[in-house]
The first five atom37 places (N, CA, C, CB, O) and aatype in JSON, in Angstrom:
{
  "aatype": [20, 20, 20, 20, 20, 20, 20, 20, 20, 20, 20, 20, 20, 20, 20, 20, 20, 20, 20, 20, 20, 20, 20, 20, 20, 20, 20, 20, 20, 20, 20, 20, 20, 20, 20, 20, 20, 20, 20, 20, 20, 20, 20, 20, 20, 20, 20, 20, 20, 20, 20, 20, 20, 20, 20, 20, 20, 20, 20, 20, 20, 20, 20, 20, 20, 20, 20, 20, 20, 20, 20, 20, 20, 20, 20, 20, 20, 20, 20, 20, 20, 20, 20, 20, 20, 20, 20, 20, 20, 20, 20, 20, 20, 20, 20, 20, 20, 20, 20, 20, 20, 20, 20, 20, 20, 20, 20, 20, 20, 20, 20, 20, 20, 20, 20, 20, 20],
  "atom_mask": [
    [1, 1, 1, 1, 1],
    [1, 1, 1, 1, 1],
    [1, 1, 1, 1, 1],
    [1, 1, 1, 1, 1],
    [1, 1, 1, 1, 1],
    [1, 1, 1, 1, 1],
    [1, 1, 1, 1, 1],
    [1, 1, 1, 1, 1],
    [1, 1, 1, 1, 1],
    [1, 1, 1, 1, 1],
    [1, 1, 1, 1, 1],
    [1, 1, 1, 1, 1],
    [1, 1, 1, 1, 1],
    [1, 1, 1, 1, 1],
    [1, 1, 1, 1, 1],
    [1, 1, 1, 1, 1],
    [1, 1, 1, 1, 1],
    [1, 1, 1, 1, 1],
    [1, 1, 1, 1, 1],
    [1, 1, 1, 1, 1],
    [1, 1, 1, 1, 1],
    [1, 1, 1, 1, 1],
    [1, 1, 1, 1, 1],
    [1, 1, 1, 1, 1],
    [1, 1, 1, 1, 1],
    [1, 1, 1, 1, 1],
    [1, 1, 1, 1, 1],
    [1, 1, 1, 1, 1],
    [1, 1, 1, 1, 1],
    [1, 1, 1, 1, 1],
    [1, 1, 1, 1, 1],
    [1, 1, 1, 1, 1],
    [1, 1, 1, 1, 1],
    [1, 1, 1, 1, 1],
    [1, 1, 1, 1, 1],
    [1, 1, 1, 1, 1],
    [1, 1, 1, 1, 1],
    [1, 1, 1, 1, 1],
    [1, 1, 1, 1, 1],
    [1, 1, 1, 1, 1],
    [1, 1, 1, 1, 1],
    [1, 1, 1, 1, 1],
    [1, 1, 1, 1, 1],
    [1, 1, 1, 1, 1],
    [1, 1, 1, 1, 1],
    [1, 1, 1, 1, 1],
    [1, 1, 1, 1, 1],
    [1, 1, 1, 1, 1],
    [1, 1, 1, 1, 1],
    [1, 1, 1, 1, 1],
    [1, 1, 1, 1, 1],
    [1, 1, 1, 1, 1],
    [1, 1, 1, 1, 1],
    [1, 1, 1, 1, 1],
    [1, 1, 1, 1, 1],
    [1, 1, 1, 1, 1],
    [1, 1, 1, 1, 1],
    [1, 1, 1, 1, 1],
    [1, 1, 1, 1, 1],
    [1, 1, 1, 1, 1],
    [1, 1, 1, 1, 1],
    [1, 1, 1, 1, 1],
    [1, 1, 1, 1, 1],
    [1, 1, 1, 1, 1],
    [1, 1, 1, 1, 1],
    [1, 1, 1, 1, 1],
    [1, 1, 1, 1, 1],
    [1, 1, 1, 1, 1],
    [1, 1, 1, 1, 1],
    [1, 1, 1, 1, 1],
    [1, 1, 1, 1, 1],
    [1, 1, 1, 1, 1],
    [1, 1, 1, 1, 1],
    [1, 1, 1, 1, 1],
    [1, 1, 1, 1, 1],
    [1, 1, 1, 1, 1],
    [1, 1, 1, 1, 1],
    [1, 1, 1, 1, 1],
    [1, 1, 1, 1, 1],
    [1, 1, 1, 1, 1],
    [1, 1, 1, 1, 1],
    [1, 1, 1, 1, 1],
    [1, 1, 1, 1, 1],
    [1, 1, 1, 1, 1],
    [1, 1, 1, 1, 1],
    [1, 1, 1, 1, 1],
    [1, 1, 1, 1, 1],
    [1, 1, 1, 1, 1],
    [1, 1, 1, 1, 1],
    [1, 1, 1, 1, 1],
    [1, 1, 1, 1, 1],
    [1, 1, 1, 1, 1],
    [1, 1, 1, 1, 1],
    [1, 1, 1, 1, 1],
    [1, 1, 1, 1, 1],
    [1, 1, 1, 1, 1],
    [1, 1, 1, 1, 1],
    [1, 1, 1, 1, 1],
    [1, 1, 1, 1, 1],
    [1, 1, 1, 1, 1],
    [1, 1, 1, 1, 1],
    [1, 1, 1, 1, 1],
    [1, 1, 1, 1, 1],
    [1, 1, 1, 1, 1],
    [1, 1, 1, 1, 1],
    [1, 1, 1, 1, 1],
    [1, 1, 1, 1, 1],
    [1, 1, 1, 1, 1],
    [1, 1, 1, 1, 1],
    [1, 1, 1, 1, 1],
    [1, 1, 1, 1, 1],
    [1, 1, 1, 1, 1],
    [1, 1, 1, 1, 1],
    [1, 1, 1, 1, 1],
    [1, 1, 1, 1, 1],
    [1, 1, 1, 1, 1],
    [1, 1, 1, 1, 1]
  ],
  "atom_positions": [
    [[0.83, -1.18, 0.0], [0.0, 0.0, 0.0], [0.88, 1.24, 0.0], [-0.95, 0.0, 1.21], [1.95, 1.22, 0.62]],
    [[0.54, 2.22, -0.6], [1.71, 3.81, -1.14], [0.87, 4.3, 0.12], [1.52, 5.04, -3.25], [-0.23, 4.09, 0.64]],
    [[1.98, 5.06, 0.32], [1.57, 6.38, 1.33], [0.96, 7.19, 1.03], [2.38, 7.13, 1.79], [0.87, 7.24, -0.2]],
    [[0.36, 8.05, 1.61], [-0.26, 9.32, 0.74], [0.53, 10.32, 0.15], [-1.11, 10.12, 1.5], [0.12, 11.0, -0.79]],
    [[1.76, 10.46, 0.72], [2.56, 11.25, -0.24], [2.98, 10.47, -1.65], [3.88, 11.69, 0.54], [3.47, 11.01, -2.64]],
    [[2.73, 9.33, -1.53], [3.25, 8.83, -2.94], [2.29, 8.66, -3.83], [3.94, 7.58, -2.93], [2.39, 8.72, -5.06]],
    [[1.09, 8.4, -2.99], [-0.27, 8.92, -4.34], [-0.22, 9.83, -4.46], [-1.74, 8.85, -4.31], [-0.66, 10.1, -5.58]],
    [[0.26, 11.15, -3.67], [0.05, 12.05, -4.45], [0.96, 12.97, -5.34], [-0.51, 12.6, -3.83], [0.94, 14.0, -6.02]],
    [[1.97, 11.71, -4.81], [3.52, 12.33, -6.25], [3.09, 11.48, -7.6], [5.83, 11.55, -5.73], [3.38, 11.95, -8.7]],
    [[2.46, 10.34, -7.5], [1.67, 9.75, -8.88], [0.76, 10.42, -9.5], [0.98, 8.62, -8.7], [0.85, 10.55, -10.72]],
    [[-0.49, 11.06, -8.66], [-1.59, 12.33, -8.56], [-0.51, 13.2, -9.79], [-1.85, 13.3, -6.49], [-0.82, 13.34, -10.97]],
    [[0.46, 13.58, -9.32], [1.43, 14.27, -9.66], [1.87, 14.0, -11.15], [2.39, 14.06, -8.71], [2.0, 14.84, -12.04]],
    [[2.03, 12.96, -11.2], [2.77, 12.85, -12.42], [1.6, 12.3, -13.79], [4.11, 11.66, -12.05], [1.8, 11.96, -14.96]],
    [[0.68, 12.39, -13.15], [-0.35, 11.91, -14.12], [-0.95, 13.41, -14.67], [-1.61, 10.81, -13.3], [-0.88, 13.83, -15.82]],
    [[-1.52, 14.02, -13.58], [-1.29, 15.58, -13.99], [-0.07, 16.22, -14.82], [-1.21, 16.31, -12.75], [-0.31, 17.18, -15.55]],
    [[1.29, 15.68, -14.71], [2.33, 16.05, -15.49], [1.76, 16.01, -16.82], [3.54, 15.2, -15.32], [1.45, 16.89, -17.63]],
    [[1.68, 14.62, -16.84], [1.76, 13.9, -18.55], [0.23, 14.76, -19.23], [1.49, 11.47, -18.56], [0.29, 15.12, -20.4]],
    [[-0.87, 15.0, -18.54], [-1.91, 15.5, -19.17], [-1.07, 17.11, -19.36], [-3.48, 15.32, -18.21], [-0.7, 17.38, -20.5]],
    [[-0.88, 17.89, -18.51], [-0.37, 18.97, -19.02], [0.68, 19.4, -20.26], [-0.01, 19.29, -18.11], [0.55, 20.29, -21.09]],
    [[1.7, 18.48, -20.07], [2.78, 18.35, -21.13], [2.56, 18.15, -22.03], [3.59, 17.68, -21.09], [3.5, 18.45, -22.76]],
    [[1.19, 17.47, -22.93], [0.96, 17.26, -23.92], [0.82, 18.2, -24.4], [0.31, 16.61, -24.08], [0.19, 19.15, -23.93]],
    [[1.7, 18.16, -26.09], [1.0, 19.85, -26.71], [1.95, 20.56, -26.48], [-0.39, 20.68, -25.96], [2.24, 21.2, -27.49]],
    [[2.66, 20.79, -25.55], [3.6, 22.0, -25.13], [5.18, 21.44, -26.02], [3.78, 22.11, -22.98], [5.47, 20.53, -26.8]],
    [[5.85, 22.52, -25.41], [7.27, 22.26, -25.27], [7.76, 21.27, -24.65], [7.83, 23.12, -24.78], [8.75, 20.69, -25.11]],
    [[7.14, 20.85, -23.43], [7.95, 20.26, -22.27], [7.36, 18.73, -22.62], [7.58, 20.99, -20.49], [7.44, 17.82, -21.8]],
    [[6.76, 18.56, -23.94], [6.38, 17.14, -23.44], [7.51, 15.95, -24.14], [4.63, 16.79, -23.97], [7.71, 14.85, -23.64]],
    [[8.26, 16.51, -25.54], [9.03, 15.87, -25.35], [9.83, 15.0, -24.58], [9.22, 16.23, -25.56], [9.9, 13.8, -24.86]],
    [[10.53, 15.59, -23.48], [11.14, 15.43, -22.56], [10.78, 14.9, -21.83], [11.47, 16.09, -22.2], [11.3, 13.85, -21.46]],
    [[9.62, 15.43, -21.28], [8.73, 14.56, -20.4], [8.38, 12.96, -20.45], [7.55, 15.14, -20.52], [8.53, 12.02, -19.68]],
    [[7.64, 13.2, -22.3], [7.57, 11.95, -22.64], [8.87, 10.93, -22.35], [7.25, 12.04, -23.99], [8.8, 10.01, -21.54]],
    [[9.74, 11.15, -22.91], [11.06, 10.61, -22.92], [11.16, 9.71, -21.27], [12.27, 12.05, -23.15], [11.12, 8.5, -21.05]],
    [[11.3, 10.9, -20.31], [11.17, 10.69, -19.07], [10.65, 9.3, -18.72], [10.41, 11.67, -18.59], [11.17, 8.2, -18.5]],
    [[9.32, 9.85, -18.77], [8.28, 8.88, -18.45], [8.16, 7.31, -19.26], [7.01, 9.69, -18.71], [7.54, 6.34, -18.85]],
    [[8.8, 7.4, -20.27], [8.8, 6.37, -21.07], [10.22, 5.08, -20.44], [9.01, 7.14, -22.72], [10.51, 3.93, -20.75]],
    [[10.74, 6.01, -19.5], [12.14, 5.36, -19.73], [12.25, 5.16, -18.27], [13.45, 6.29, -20.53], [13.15, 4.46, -17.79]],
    [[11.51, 5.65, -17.68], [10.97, 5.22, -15.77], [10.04, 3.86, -16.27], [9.51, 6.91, -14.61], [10.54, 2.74, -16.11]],
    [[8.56, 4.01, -16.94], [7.78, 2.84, -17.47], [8.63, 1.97, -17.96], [6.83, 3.13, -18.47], [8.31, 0.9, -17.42]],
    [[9.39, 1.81, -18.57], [10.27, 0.78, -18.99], [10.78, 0.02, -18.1], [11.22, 1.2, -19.63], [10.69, -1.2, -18.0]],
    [[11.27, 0.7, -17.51], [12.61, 0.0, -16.44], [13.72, -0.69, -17.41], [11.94, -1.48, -15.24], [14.02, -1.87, -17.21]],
    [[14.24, -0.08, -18.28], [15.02, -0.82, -18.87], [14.8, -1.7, -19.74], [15.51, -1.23, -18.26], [15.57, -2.64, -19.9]],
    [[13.99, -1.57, -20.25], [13.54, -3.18, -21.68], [12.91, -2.07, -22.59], [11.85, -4.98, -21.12], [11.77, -1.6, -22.49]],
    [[13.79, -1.76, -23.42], [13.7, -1.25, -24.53], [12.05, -1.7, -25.43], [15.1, -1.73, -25.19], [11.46, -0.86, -26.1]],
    [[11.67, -2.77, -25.3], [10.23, -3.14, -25.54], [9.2, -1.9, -24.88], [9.95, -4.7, -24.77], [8.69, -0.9, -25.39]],
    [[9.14, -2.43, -23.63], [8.61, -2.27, -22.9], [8.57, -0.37, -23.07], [9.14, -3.13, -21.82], [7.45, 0.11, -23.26]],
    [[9.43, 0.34, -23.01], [9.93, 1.68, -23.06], [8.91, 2.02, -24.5], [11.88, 1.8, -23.21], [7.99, 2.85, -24.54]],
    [[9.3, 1.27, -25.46], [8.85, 1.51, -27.12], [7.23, 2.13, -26.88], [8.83, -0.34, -28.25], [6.67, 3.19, -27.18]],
    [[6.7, 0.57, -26.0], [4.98, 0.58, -25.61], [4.5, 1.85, -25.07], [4.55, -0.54, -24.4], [3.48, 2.45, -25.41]],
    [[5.52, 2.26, -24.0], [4.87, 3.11, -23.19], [4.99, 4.5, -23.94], [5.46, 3.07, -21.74], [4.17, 5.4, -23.73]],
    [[6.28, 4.69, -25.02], [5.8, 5.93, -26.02], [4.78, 6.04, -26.73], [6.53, 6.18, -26.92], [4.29, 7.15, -26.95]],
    [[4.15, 4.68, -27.32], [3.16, 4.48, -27.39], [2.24, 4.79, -27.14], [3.1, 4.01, -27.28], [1.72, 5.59, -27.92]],
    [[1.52, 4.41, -25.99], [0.62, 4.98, -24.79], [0.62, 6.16, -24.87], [0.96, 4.7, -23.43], [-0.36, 6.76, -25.33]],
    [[1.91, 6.92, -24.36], [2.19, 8.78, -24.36], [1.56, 9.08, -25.78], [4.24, 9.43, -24.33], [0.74, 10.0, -25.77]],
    [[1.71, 8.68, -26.59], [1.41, 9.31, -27.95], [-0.26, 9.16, -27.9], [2.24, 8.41, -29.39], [-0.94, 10.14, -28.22]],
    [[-0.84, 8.03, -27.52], [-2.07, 8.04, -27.69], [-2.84, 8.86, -26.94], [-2.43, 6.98, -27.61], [-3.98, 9.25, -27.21]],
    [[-2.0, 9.16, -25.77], [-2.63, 10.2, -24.87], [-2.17, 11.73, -25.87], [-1.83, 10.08, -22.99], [-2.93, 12.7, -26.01]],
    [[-1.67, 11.69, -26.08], [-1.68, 13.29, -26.8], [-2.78, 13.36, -27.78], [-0.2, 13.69, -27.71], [-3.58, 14.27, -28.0]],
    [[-2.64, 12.14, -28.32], [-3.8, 12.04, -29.38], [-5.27, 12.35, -29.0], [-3.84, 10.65, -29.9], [-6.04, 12.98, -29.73]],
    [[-5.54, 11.9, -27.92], [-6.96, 11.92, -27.13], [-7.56, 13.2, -26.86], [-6.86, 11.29, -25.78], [-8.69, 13.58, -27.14]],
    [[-6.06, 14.21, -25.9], [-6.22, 14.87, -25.61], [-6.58, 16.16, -26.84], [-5.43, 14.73, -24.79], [-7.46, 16.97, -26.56]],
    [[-5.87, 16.27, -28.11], [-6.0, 16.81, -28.87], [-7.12, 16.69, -29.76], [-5.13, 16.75, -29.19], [-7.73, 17.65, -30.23]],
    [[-7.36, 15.56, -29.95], [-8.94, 14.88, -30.31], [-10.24, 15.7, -29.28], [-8.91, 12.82, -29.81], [-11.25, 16.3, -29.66]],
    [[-9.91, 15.53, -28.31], [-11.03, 16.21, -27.5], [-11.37, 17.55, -27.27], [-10.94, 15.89, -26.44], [-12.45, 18.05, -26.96]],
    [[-10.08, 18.13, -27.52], [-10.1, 19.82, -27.84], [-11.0, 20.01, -29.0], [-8.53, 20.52, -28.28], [-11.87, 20.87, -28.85]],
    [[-10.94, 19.35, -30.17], [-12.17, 19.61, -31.23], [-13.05, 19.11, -30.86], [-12.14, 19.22, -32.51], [-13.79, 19.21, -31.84]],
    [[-13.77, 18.43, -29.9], [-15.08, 18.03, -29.75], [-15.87, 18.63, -28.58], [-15.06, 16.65, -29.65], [-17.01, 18.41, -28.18]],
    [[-14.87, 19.47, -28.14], [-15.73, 19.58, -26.41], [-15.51, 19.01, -25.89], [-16.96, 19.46, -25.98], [-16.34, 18.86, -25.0]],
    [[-14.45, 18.19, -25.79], [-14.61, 17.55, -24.32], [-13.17, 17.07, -23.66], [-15.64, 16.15, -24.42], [-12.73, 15.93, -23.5]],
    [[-12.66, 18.22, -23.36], [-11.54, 18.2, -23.41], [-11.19, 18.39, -21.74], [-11.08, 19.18, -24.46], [-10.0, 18.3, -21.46]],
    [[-12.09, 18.63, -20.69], [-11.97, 18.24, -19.43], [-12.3, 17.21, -19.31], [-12.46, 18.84, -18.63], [-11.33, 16.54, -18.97]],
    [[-13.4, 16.45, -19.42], [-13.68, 14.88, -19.35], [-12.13, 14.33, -19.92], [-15.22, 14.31, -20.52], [-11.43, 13.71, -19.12]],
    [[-11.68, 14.56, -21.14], [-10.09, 13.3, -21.51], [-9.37, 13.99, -20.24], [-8.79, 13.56, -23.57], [-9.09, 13.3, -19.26]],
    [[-9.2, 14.82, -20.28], [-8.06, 15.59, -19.01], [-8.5, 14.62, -17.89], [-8.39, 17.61, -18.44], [-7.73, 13.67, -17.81]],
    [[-9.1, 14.6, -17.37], [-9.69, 14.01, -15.96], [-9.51, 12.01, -16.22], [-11.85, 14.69, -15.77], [-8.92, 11.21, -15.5]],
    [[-10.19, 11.8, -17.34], [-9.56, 10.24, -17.97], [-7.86, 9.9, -17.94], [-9.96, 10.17, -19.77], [-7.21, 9.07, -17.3]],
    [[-7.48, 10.96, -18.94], [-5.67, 10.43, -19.15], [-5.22, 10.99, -17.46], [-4.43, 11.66, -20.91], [-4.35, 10.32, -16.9]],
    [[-5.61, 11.76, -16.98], [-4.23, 12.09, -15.35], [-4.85, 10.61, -14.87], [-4.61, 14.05, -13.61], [-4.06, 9.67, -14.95]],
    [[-5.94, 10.35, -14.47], [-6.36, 9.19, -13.51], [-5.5, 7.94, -14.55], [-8.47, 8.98, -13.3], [-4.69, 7.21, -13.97]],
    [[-5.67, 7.81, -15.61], [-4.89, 6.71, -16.0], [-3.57, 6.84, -15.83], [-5.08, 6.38, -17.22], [-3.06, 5.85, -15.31]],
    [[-2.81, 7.74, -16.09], [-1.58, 7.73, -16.05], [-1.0, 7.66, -14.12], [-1.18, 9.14, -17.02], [-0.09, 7.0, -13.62]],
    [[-1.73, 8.38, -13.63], [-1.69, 7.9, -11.97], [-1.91, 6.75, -11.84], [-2.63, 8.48, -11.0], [-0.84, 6.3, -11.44]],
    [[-2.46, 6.1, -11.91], [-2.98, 4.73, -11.88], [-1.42, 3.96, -12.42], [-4.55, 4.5, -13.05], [-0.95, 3.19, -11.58]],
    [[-0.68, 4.11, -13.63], [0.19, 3.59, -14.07], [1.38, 4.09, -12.67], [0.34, 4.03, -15.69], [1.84, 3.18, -11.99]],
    [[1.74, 5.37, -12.38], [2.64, 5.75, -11.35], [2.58, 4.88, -10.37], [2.44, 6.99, -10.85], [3.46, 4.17, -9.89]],
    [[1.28, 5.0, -10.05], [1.02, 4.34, -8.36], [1.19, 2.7, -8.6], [-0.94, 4.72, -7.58], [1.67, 2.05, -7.67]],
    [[0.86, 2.09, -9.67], [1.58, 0.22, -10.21], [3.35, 0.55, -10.03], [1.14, -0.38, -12.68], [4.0, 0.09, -9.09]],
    [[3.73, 1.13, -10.77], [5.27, 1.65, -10.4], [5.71, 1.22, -9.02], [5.39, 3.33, -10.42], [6.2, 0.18, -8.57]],
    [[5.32, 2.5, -8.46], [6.02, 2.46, -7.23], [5.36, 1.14, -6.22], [5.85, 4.03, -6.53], [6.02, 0.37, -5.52]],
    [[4.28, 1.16, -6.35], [3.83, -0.8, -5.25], [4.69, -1.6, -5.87], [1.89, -1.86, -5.48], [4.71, -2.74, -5.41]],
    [[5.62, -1.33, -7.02], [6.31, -2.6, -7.5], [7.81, -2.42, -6.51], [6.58, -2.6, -9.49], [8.4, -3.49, -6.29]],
    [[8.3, -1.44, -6.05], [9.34, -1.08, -5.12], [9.03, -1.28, -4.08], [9.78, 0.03, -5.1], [7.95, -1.13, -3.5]],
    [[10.68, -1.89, -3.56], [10.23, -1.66, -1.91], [10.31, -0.5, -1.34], [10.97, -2.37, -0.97], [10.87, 0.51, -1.77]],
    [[9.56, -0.71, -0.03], [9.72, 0.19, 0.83], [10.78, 1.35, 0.81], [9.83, -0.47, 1.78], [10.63, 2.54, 0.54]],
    [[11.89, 0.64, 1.19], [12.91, 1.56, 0.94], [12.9, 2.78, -0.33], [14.0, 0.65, 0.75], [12.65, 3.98, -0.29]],
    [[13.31, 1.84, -1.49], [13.03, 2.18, -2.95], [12.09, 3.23, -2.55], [12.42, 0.93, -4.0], [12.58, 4.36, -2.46]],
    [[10.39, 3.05, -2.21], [10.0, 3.93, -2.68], [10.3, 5.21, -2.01], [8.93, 3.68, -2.87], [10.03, 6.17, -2.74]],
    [[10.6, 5.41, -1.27], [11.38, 6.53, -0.34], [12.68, 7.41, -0.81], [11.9, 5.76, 0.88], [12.94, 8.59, -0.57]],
    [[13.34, 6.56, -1.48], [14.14, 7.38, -2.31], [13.32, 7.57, -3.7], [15.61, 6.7, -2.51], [14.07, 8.3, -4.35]],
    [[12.46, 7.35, -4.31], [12.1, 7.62, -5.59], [11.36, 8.73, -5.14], [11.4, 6.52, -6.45], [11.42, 9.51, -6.09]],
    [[10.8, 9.16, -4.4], [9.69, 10.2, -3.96], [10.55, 11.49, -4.84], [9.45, 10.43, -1.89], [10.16, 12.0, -5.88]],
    [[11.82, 11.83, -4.09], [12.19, 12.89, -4.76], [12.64, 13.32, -6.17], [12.85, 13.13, -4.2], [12.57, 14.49, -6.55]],
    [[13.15, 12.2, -7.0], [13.56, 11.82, -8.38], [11.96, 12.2, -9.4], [14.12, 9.87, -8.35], [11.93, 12.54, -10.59]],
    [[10.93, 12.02, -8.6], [9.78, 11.94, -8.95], [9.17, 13.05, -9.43], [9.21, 11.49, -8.11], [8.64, 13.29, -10.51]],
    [[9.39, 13.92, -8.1], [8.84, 15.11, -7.77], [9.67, 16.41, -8.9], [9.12, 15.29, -5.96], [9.14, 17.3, -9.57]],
    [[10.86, 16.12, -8.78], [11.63, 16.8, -9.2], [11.87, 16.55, -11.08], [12.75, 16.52, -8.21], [12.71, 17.08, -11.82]],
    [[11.25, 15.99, -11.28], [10.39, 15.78, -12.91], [9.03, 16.64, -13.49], [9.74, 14.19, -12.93], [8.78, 17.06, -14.62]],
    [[8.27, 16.72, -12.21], [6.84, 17.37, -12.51], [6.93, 18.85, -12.91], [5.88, 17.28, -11.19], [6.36, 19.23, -13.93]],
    [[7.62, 19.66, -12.16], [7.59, 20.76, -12.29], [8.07, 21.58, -13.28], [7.88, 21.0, -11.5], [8.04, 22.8, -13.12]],
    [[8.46, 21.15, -14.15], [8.96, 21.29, -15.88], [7.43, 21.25, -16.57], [10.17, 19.65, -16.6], [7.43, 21.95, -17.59]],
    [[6.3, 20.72, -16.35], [5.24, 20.25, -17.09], [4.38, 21.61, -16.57], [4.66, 18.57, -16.72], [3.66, 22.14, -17.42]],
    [[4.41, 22.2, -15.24], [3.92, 23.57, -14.77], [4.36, 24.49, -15.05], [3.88, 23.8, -13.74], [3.64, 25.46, -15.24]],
    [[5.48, 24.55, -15.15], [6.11, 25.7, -16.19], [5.53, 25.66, -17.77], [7.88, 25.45, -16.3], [5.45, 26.62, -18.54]],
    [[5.16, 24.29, -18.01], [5.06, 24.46, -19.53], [3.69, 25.4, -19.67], [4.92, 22.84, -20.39], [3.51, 26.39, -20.39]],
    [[2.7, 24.66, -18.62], [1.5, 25.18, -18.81], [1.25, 26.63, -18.81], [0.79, 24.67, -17.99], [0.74, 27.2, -19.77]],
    [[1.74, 27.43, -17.37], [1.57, 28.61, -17.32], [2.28, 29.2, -18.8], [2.13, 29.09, -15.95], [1.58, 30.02, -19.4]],
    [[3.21, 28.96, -19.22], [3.67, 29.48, -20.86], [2.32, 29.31, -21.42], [4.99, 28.45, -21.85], [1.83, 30.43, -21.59]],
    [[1.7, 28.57, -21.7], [0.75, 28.07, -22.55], [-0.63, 28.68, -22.38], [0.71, 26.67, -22.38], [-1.43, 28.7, -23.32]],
    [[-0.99, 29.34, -20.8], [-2.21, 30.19, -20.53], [-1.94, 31.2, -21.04], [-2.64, 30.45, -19.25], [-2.74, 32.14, -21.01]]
  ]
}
């Protein structure tokens, strides 16, 4: 079971990935996130750009239809959902040092946004 600070550094990073889409910062981001999801298996890494891409797709899809808070509110909860599998896969320890590696990723994706308002 995650602590509440670690749901809400996942909270966190799922909000990242919905914001970053579209911007500047999602490159990177993506990259990021693709290569934490991986853990190292280049497969596995490929999939999860994958995923990232389909989420941009969604999100940009939904901007022409209206409904572009409903995907927002869909892709962060999914992509949290993927964070928070992450870290229950670490131990204890582990997840205690990942908290900050974590945190210290997100805030590139808030910068992107305020550019973007």
């Amino acid at each position: 079971m995650l602590t509440e600070a670690l749901m809400a550094v996942a909270g966190a990073g799922g909000t990242a990935v919905v914001q970053a889409a579209g911007t500047d910062a999602w490159t990177g981001l993506r990259q990021r996130v693709a290569r934490l999801l991986g853990r190292g298996d280049t497969q596995r890494e490929r999939a999860e750009l994958e995923r990232l891409d389909r989420t941009a797709q969604a999100l940009e899809e939904a901007g022409t239809t209206g409904e572009t808070e409903r995907a927002r509110l869909r892709q962060e909860a999914s992509w949290q959902t993927r964070f928070e599998s992450l870290l229950e896969t670490l131990r204890t320890p582990s997840r205690s040092r990942s908290q900050p590696n974590f945190r210290r990723w997100w805030p590139s994706s808030r910068s992107s946004r305020l550019a973007r308002a």
